[in-house]
C-alpha positions in Angstrom: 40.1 152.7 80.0 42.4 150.0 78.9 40.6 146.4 77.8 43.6 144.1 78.4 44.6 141.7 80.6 45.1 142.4 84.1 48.5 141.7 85.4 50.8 141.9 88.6 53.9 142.3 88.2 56.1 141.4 91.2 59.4 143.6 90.2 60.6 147.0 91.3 61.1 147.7 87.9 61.1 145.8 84.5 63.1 146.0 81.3 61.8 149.0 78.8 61.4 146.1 76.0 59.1 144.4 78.2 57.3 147.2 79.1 56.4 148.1 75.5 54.9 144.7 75.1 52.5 144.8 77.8 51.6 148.7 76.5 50.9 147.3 73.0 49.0 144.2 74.3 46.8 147.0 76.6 47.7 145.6 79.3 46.2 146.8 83.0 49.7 146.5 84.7 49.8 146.8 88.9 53.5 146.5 89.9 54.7 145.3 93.4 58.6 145.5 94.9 59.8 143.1 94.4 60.6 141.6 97.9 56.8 142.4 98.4 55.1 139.7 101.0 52.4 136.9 100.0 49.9 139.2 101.9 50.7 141.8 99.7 50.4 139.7 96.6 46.8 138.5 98.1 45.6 142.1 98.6 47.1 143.1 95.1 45.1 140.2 93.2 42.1 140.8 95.0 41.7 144.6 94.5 40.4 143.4 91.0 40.2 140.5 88.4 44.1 139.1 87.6 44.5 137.4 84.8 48.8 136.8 85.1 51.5 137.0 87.5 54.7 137.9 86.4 56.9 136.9 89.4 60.5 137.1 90.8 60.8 136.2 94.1 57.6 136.9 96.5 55.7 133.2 97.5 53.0 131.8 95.1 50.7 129.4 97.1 48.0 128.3 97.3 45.8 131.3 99.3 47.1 133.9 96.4 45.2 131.3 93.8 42.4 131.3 95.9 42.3 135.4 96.2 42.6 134.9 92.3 39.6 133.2 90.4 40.8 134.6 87.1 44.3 134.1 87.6 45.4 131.6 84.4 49.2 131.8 84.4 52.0 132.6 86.5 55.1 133.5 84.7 58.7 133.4 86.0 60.9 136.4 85.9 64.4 133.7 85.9 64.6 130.2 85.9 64.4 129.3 89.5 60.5 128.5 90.7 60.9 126.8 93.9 58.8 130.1 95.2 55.6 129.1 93.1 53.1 125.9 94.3 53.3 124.1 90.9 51.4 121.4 92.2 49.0 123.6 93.4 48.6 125.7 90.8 47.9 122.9 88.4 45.1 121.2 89.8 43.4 124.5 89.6 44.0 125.2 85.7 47.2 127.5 85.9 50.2 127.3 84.1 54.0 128.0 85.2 55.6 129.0 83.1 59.6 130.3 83.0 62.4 132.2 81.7 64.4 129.1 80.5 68.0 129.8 78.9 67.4 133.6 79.0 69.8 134.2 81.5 72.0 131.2 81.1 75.1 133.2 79.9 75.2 135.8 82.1 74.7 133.3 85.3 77.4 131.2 83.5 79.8 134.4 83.2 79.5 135.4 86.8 80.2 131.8 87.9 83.3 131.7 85.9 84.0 135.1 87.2 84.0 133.5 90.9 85.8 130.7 90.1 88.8 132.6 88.6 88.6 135.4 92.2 88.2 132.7 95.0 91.1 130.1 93.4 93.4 133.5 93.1 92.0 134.8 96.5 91.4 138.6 95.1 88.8 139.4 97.6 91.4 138.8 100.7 93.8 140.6 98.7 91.8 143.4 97.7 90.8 143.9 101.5 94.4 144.2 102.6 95.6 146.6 100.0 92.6 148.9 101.4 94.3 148.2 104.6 97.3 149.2 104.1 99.5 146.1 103.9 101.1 144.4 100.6 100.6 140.7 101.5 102.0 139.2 97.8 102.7 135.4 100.3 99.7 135.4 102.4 97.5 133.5 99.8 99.0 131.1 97.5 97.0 131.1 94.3 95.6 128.0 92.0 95.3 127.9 88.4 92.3 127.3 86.7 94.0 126.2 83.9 94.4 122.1 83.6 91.8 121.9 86.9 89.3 119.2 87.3 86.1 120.8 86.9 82.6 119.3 88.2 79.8 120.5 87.2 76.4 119.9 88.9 73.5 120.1 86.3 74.4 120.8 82.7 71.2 122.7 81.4 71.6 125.6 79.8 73.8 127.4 82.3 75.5 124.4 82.8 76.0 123.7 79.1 77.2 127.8 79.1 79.7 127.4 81.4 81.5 124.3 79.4 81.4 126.6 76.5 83.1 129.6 78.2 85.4 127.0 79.9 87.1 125.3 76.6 90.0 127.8 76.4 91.2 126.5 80.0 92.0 123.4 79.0 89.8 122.2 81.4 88.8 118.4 82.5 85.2 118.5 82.6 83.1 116.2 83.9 78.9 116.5 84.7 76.8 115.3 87.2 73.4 115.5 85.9 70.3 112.3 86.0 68.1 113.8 83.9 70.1 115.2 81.1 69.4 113.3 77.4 72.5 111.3 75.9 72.5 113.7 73.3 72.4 117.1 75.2 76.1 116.3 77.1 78.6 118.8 75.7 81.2 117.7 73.4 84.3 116.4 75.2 82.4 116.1 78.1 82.3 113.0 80.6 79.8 112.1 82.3 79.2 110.6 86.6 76.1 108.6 87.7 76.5 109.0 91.0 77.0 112.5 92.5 79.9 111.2 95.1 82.3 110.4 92.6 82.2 113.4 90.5 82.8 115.3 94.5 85.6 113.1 94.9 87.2 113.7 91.3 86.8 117.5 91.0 89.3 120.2 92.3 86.3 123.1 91.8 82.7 121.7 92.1 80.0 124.3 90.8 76.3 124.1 91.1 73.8 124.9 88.7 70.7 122.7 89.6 67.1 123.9 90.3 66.0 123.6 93.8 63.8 120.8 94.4 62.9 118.0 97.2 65.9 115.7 95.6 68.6 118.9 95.6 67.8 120.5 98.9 71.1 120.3 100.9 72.7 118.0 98.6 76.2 119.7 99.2 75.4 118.3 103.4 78.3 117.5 105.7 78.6 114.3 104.1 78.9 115.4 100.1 81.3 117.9 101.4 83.8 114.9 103.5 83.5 113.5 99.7 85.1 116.1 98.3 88.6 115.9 98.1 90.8 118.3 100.7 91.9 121.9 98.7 88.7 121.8 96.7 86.7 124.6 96.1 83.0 124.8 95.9 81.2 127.4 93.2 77.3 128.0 94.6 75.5 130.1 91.5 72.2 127.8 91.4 70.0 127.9 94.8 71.4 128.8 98.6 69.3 125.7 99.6 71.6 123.5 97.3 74.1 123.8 100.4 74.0 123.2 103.9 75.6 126.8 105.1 76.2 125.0 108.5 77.8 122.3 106.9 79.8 124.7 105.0 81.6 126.4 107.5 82.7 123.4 109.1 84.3 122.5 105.6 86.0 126.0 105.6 86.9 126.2 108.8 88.9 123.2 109.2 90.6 124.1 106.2 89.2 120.6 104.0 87.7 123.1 101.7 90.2 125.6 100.1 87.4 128.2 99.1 84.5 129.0 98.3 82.2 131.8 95.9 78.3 131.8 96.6 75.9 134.2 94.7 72.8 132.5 96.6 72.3 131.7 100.0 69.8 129.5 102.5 68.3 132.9 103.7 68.2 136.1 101.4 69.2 138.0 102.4 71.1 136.4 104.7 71.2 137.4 108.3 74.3 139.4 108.3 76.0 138.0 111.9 75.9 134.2 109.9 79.7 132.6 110.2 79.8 132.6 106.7 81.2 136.5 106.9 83.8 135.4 109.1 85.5 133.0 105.8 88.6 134.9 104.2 88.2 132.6 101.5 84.7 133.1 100.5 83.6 135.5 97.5 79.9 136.5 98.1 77.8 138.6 95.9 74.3 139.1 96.3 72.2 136.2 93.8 73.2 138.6 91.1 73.8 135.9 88.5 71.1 136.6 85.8 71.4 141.0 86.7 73.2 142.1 83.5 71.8 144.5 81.3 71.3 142.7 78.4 70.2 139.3 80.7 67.2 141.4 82.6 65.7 142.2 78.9 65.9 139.0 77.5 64.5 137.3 80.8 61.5 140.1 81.1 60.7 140.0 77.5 60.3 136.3 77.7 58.6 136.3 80.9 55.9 138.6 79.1 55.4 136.7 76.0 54.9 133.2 78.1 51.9 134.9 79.8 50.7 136.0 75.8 51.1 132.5 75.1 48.8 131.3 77.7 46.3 134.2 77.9 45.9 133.7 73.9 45.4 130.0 74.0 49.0 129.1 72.1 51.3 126.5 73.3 54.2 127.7 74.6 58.0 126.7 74.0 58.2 123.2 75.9 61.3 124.1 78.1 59.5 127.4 79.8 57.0 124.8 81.0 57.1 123.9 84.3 53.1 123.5 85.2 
């Protein structure tokens, strides 16, 4: 009979490392998939005291507080938390916390990655080799070399990405309102005013949390800011984008390309225009899935709920509520 902590953890599986800690802690673990429903979260909490959440992307409101008297923290497997009720779970006593910077290199990697396939259009390529045809003129490629990069939120994937970028000999500019003086890279300008970094770039990439100020911030009119033959790197939150809006852009041809690793809907419904774009790379919100990056983020997201459920105060940028 274990005399631990209760604790749900919403993941079809989680890192051995983190596993261990919860074993040594004596932890009463009750996993759920991952994808599992908010009625399925309220059923699991309720079946017996819960202490912690550990989280990755099924809804945390309000009802699955109320289903959880005990419940004192709610820990984020990743960065992103716009699928837990902060507000709500603070006036009732329970604190958010996340994964901050755990993942910020392998998200900053596969954003690169992108960038590098949809400016030298391998997916099109790829697809007509399979085919059968050798189409070496149907794509002209761009160098990423000596672009104008514009980078949408320099925390620490942003702030990743500048260092992975540096033997490009990029120009690098951030958007980013709530970034310190003293936190912008080295050799790094800096835009107030999200338009004209759109209008300056020739590869725009987001890396911004979702929130009621970001939602759709990349909208029909962001994107007739952006300058025609730009392309458009999405590895932050599908919400970030208006998809609709997207397509247009695409379509018409203002937008050369673009590589999105989330999406509005995930997964997305599969007969959405988007599938139709040559020039988009997609891969399925697969930013932060590396080996090494799923340990890091589950041990972290364990030891935030030790720092709650033991009463110590937890690194200052995993705090979110």
């Amino acid at each position: 009979m274990r005399n631990g902590p209760r604790i749900i953890v919403n993941s079809d599986v989680l890192a051995p490392a983190a596993m261990a800690l919860l074993e040594a802690r004596g932890a009463e673990v009750r996993m759920l998939p991952t994808r599992a429903s908010e009625a399925e979260m309220i059923a699991a909490v309720s079946e017996a005291p819960t202490h912690a959440i550990l989280v990755r992307t099924t809804q945390i409101t309000p009802a699955v507080y109320d289903a959880a008297p005990d419940l004192r923290v709610v820990s984020k497997h990743g960065v992103g938390y716009d699928n837990i009720d902060v507000a709500a779970a603070s006036a009732r006593g329970i604190a958010v916390l996340r994964t901050h910077g755990a993942n910020a290199r392998s998200v900053a990697e596969l954003a690169l990655g992108m960038m590098l396939s949809v400016l030298r259009y391998m997916v099109p390529f790829d697809t007509a080799l399979r085919q059968g045809t050798w189409p070496q003129s149907a794509f002209m490629g761009h160098e990423l070399s000596g672009s104008k990069l514009g980078i949408v939120g320099c925390g620490a994937v942003g702030s990743s990405l500048v260092a992975l970028c540096r033997p490009f000999d990029l120009e690098i500019r951030i958007y980013d309102p709530y970034l310190l003086p003293d936190a912008i890279p080295e050799g790094v300008g800096r835009v107030s005013v999200l338009d004209e970094l759109l209008g300056w770039a020739d590869i725009v990439t987001l890396h911004c949390p979702l929130t009621d100020e970001t939602d759709r911030m990349i909208d029909a009119a962001a994107l007739a800011h952006m300058r025609k033959g730009t392309f458009l790197v999405n590895a932050g939150r599908g919400p970030l984008v208006d998809d609709v809006a997207l397509v247009a852009a695409l379509e018409s041809g203002h937008l050369a390309g673009a590589a999105l690793d989330t999406f509005v809907v995930e997964p997305p419904d599969p007969d959405h225009p988007l599938w139709k774009q040559m020039n988009v790379v997609f891969t399925p919100h697969i930013g932060g899935s590396t080996r090494q990056s799923l340990e890091r983020v589950a041990v972290q997201a364990v030891e935030n709920i030790f720092y709650i459920l033991d009463g110590q105060e937890p690194p200052a940028r995993c705090v979110v509520g």
